[in-house]
C-alpha positions as CSV (number, residue, x, y, z in Angstrom):
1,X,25.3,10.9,5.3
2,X,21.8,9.9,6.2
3,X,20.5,13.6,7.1
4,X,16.9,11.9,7.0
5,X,17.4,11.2,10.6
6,X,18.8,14.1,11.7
7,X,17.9,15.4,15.3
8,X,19.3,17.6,18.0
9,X,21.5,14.8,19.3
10,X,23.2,14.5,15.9
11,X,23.1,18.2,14.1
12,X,26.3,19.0,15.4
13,X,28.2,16.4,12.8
14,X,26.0,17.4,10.0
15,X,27.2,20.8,10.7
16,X,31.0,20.5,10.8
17,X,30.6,17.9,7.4
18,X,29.1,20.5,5.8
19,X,31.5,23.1,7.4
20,X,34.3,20.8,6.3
21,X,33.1,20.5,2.6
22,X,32.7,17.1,3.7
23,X,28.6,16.8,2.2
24,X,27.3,16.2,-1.0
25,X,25.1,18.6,-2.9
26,X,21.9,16.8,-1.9
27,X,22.9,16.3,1.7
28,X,23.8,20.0,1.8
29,X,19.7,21.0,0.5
30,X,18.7,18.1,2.8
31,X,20.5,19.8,5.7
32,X,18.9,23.2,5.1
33,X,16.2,22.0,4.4
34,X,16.0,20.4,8.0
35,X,17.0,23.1,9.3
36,X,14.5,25.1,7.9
37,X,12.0,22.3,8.7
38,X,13.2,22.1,12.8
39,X,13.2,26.1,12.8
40,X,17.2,26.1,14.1
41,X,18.1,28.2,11.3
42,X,17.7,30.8,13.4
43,X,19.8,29.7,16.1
44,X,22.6,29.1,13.7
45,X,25.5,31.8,12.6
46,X,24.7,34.4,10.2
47,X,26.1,32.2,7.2
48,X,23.7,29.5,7.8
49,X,20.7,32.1,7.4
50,X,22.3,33.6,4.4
51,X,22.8,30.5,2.7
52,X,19.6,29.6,3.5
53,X,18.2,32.6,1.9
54,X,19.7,31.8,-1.3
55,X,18.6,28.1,-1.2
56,X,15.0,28.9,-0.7
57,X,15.1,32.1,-3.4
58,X,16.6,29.7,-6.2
59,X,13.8,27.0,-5.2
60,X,16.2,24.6,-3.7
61,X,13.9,24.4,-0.1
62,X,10.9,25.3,1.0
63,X,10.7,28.3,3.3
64,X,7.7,27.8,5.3
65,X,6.6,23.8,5.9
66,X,3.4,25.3,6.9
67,X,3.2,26.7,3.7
68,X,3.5,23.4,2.0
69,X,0.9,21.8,4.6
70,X,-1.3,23.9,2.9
71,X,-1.0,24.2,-0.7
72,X,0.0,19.9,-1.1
73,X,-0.9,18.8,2.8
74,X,-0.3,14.9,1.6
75,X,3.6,16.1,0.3
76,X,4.2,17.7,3.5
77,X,2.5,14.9,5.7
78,X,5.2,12.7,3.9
79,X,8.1,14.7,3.8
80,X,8.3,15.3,7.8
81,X,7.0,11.7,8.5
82,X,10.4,10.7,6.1
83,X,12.8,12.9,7.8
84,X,11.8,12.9,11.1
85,X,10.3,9.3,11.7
86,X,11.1,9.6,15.5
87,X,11.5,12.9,16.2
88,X,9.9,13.5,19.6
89,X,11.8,10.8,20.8
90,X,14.7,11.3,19.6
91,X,15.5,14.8,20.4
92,X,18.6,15.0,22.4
93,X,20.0,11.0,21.2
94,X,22.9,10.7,19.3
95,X,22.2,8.0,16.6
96,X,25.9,8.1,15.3
């Protein structure tokens, strides 16, 4: 699954593949991490936030992208510029 592009218009399939058991172990970090990253974590069933939790105490994401703007601002500048390349235009498009 290409989770780099992942937006509003297209969570919902990322969401039921990883519901499903359907995701690989890197797509599943890559997801939360997204998640994490768009702030819909919060939004998002109990479960989500508790796996989540786990995921950021054993490392796997980052908690805060803000944090990591600061402490390695170039590693963040290229993380969100990978993973979201269009996002303010692509909010609310599927690209299925």
């Amino acid at each position: 699954m290409d989770i780099i592009n992942i937006n509003l218009g297209n969570l919902n399939k990322y969401l039921e593949a990883y519901e499903s058991g359907r995701l690989e172990a890197d797509d599943t970090i890559d997801l939360f991490q997204a998640l994490v990253d768009m702030d819909m974590i919060k939004h998002l069933r109990l479960e989500y936030t508790h796996v989540a939790d786990i995921m950021i105490r054993d490392n796997q994401i980052c908690a805060d992208l803000n944090q990591l703007r600061q402490e390695y601002p170039a590693a963040a500048a290229s993380r969100t510029r990978a993973r979201y390349p269009a996002s303010d235009q692509s909010l609310g498009k599927d690209e299925a």
